[in-house]
C-alpha positions as CSV (number, residue, x, y, z in Angstrom):
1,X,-1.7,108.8,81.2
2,X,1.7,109.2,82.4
3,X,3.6,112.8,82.1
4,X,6.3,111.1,80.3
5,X,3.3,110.0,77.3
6,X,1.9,113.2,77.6
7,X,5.0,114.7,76.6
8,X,6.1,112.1,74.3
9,X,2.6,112.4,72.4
10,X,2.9,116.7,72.4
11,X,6.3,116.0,70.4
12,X,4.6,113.6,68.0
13,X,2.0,116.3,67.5
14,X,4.2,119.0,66.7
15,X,5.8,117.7,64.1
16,X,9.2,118.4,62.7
17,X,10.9,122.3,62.4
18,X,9.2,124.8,59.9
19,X,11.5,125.6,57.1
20,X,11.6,129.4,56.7
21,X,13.4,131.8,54.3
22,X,16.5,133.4,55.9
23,X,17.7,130.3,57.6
24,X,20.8,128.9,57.4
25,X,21.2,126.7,54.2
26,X,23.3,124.1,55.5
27,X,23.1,120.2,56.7
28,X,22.5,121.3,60.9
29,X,24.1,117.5,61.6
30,X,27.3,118.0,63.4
31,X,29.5,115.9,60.7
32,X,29.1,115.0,57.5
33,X,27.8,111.2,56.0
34,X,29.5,110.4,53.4
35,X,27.3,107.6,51.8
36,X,24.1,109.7,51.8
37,X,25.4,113.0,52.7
38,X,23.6,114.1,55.5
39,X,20.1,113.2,54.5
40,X,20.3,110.4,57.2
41,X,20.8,110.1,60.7
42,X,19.4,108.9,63.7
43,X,16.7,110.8,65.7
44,X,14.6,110.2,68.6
45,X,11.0,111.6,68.9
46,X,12.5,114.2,71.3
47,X,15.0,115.1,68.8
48,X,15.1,118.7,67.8
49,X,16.8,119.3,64.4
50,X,18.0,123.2,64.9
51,X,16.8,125.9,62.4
52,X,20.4,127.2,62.6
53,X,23.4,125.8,61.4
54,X,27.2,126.1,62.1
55,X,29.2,126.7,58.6
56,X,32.2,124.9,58.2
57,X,35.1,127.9,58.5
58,X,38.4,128.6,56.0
59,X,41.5,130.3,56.0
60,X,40.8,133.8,54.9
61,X,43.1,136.4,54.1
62,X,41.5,140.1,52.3
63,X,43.6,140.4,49.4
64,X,43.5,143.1,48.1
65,X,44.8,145.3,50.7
66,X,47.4,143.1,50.3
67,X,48.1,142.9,46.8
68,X,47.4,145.2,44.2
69,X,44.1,143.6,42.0
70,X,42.7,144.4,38.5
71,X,39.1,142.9,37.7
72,X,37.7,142.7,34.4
73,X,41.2,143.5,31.9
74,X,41.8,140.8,29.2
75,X,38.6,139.1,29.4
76,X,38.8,135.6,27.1
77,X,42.1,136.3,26.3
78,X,45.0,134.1,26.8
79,X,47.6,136.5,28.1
80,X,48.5,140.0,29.4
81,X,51.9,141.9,28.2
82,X,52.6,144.7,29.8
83,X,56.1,146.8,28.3
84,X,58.2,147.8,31.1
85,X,60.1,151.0,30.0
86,X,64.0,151.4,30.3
87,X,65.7,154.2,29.3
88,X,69.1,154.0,27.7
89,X,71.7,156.4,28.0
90,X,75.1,158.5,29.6
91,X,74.8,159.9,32.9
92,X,73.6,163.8,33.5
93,X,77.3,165.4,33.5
94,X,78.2,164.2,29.7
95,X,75.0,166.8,28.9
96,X,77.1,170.0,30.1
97,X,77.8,171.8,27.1
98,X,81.0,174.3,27.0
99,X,81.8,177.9,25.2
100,X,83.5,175.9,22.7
101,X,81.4,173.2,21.7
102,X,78.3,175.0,20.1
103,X,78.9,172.6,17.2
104,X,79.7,169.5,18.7
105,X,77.1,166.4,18.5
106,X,74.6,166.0,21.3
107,X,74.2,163.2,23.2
108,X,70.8,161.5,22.8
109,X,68.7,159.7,25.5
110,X,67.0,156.9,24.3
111,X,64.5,154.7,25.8
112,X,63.4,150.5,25.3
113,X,61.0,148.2,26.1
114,X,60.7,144.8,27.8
115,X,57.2,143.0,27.9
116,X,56.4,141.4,30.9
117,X,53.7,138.8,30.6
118,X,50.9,137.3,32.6
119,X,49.6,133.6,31.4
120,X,45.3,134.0,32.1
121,X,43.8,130.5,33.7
122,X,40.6,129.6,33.3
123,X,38.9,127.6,35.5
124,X,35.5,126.6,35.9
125,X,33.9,124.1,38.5
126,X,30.3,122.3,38.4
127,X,27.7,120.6,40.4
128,X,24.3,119.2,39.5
129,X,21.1,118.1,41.8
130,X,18.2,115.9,40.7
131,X,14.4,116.4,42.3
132,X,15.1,113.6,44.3
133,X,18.0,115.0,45.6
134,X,15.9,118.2,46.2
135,X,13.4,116.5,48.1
136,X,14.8,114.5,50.4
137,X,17.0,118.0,51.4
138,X,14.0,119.4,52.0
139,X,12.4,116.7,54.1
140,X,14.7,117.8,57.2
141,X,13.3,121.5,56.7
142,X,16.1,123.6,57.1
143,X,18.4,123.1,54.3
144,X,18.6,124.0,50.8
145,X,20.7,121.7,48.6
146,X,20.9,123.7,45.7
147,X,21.7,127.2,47.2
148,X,24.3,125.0,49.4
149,X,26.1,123.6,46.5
150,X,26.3,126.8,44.8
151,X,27.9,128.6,47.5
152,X,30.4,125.5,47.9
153,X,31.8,125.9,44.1
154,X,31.9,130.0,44.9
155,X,33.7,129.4,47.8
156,X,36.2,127.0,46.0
157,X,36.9,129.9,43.5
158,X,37.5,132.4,46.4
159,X,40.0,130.1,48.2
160,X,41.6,129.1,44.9
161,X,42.2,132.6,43.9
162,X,43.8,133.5,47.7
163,X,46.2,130.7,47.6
164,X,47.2,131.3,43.7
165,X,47.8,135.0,45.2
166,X,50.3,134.2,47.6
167,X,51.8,130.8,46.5
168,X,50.6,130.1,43.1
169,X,49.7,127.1,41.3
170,X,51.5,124.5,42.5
171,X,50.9,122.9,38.5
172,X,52.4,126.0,37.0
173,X,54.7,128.1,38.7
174,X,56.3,129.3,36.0
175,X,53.6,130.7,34.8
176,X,51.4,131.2,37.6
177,X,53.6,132.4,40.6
178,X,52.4,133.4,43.5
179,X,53.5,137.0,45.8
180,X,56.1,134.1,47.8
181,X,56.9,132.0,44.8
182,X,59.0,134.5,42.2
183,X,61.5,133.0,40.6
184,X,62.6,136.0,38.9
185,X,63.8,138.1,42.0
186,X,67.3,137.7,43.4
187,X,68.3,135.0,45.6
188,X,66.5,135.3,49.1
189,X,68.6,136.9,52.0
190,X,69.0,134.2,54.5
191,X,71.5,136.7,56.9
192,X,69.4,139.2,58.0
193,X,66.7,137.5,59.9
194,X,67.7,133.7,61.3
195,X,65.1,132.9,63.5
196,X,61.9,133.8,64.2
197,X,61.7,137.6,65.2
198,X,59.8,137.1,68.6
199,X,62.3,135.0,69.7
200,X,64.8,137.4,69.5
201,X,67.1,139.1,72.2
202,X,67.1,142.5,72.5
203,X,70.1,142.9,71.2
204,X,69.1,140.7,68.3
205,X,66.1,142.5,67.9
206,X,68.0,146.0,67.9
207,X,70.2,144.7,65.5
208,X,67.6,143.7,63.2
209,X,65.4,146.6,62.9
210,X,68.7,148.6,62.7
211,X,69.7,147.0,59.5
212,X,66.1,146.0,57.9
213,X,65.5,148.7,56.0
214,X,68.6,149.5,54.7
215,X,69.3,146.1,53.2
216,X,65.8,146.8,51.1
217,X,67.0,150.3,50.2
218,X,70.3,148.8,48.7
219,X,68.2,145.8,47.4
220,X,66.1,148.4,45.0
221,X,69.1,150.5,43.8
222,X,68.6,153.1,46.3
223,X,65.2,154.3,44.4
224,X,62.3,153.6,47.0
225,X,61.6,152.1,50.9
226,X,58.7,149.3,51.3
227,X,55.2,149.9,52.6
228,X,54.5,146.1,53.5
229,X,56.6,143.3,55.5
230,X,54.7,139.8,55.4
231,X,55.6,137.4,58.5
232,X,54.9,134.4,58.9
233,X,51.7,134.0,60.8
234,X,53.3,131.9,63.9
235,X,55.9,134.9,64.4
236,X,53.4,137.8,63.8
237,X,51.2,136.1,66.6
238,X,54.7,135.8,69.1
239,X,55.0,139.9,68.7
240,X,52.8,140.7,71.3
241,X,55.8,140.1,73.7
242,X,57.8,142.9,75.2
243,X,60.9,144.4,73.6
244,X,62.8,144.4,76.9
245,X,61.6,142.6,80.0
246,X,63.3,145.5,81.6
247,X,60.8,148.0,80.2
248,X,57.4,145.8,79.9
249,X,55.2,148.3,78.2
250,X,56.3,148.2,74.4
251,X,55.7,145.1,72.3
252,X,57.6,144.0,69.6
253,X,54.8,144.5,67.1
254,X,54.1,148.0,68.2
255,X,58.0,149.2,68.3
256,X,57.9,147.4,64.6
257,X,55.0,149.1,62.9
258,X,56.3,152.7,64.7
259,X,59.7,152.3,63.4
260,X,58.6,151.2,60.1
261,X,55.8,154.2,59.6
262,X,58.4,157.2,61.0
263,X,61.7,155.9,58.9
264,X,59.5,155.5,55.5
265,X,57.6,158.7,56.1
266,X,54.2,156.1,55.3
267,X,51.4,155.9,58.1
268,X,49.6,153.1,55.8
269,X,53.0,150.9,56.1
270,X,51.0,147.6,56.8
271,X,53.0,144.5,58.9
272,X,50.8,141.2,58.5
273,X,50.8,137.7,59.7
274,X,50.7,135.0,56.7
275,X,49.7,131.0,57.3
276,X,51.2,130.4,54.1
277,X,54.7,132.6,54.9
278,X,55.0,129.1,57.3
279,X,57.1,126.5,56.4
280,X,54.7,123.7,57.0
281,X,52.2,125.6,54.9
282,X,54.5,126.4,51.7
283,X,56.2,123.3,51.7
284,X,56.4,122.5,47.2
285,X,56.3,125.5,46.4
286,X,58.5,127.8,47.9
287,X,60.9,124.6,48.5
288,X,60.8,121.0,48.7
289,X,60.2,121.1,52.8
290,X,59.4,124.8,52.5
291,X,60.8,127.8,54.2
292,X,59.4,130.2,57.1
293,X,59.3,133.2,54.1
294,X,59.5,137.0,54.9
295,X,58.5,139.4,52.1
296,X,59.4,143.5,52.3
297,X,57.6,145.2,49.1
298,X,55.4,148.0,47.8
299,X,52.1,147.7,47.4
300,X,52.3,149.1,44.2
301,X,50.3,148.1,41.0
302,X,53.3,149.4,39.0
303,X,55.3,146.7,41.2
304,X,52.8,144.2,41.5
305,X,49.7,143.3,40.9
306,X,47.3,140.0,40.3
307,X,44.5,140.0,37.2
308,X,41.1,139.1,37.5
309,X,40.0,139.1,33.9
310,X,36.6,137.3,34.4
311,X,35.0,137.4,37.8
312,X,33.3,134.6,38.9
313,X,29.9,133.9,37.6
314,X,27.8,131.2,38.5
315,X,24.7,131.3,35.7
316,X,21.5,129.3,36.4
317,X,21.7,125.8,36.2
318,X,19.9,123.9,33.5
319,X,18.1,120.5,32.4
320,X,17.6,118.4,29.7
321,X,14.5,115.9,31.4
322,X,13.5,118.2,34.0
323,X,14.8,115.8,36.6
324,X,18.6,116.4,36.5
325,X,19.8,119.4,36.7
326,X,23.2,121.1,35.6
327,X,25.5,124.0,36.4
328,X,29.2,125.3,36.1
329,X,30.4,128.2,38.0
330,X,33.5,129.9,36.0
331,X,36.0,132.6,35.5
332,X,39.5,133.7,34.7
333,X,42.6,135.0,36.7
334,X,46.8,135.2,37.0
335,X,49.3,134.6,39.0
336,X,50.9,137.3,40.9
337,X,53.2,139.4,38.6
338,X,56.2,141.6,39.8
339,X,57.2,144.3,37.5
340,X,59.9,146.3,39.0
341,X,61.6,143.1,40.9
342,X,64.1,145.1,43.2
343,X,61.1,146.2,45.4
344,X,60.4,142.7,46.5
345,X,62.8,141.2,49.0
346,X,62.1,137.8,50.6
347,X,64.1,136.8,53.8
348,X,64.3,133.3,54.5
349,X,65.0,131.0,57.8
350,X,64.5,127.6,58.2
């Protein structure tokens, strides 16, 4: 017998890869068939279908260092007010009493209220699986259709609530805004920063991070100073270049985050790269064609914040035959509220 049969024949023998618990629960074919959805594909008898698989990979931004998040308030309900307190009355100086007015009328402070409200989605997302469907997963010995599809509709819900964070529903919002998509805050600055900021000058750089801050300051009524600045992702990346070419050993992201930490007295002030701060990526909602969207704010909850009434939950799936099988993965959430407006600026540039 030949080497080449002898080979051929051990293959034949060996059968195909042993399924074991802890392997990767995904289809290990390179691309996806749409009409039978991986189950087939060609193989030779010297084909080795791998134990481990390559996940398919997302956008991902952590959110909550991000934005202020509240899990598990409001639960089934169908909105959130929260009263935002003004108080209501003459300045300090019309307090000062003199030696004559021991009987005069005193002035009274007085305080309202203004509810602020958050409309609460729900959303819930299914999938089903038959024994057939099971079977023929399992015939390939490294993939688990039913874990797979569960971890699909949880990874829709995480994406979802990421994108509603920062843009919002694109259905809604009105009522479901996102941290870039308030409609409530004063008309965006589009003077302060013109271009991208790693493609400024020097002196166009100086003069920017001269002036920053100070238009926030005024922005708030002279009450507080940011401890975030989103960028757009494409300019964050760009900061890596040098302040001056005359003195190569600053970048622009380093000078940035110094400056910003010292002149607000906060060594936690966080500068971040955004995809969806992007034009391209924020085109319909923050405008028709979008902008390239800058944000200065306080991570505050008492500024902002995003609800999480109902966390996801994804019960077990269940059948009415035995041979179908049936389940919905579900939970609540909000858009991105701002309660104290004046500490969110957004800068614009086209």
């Amino acid at each position: 017998m030949k080497q080449s049969e002898i080979i051929l024949k051990e293959l034949q023998n060996a059968g195909p890869v042993e399924w074991q618990p802890g392997m990767k629960l995904q289809n290990a074919n390179g691309s996806i068939d749409v009409s039978t959805l991986g189950y087939q594909y060609a193989i030779q008898t010297t084909t080795l279908i791998r134990a481990r698989t390559v996940d398919q990979k997302f956008y991902e931004v952590p959110i909550a260092d991000k934005i202020p998040m509240e899990v598990g308030e409001g639960a089934w309900l169908e909105d959130i007010k929260t009263n935002l307190v003004y108080q209501a009355g003459q300045d300090f100086e019309t307090g000062v009493m003199g030696n004559a007015s021991s009987n005069a009328k005193v002035p009274k402070i007085d305080v309202g209220t203004a509810p602020k409200t958050q409309v609460i989605k729900t959303w819930a997302k299914g999938y089903d699986y038959s024994v057939a469907d099971v079977n023929k997963a399992l015939a390939s010995n490294n993939w688990d259709l039913v874990s797979a599809r569960m971890r699909a509709v949880k990874k829709n819900w995480d994406l979802g609530i990421q994108k509603t964070s920062f843009l919002g529903l694109k259905s809604d919002l009105t009522n479901v805004p996102g941290l870039l998509t308030q409609t409530g805050l004063s008309t965006a600055d589009t003077t302060t920063i013109t271009k991208n900021i790693s493609s400024m000058s020097y002196s166009e750089f100086q003069t920017l991070v001269s002036i920053l801050l100070e238009v926030y300051f005024a922005n708030s009524n002279y009450t507080v100073l940011p401890d975030a600045f989103e960028m757009p992702m494409d300019d964050y990346l760009g900061l890596g270049a040098f302040v001056s070419p005359q003195f190569p050993n600053r970048s622009m992201l380093s000078y940035l985050n110094e400056l910003f930490k010292e002149m607000t007295g906060n060594p936690n002030f966080l500068i971040y790269g955004l995809a969806y701060g992007m034009a391209a990526n924020n085109a319909g909602y923050v405008s028709a064609g979008g902008k390239n969207r800058y944000v200065l704010y306080r991570r505050d909850p008492e500024t902002l914040r995003v609800d999480i009434p109902v966390d996801f939950i994804l019960p077990a799936p269940n059948t009415a035959d035995n041979f179908m099988w049936n389940g919905v993965g579900y939970g609540q959430f909000t858009g991105c509220v701002v309660f104290r407006e004046p500490e969110v600026m957004y800068f614009d540039h086209n």
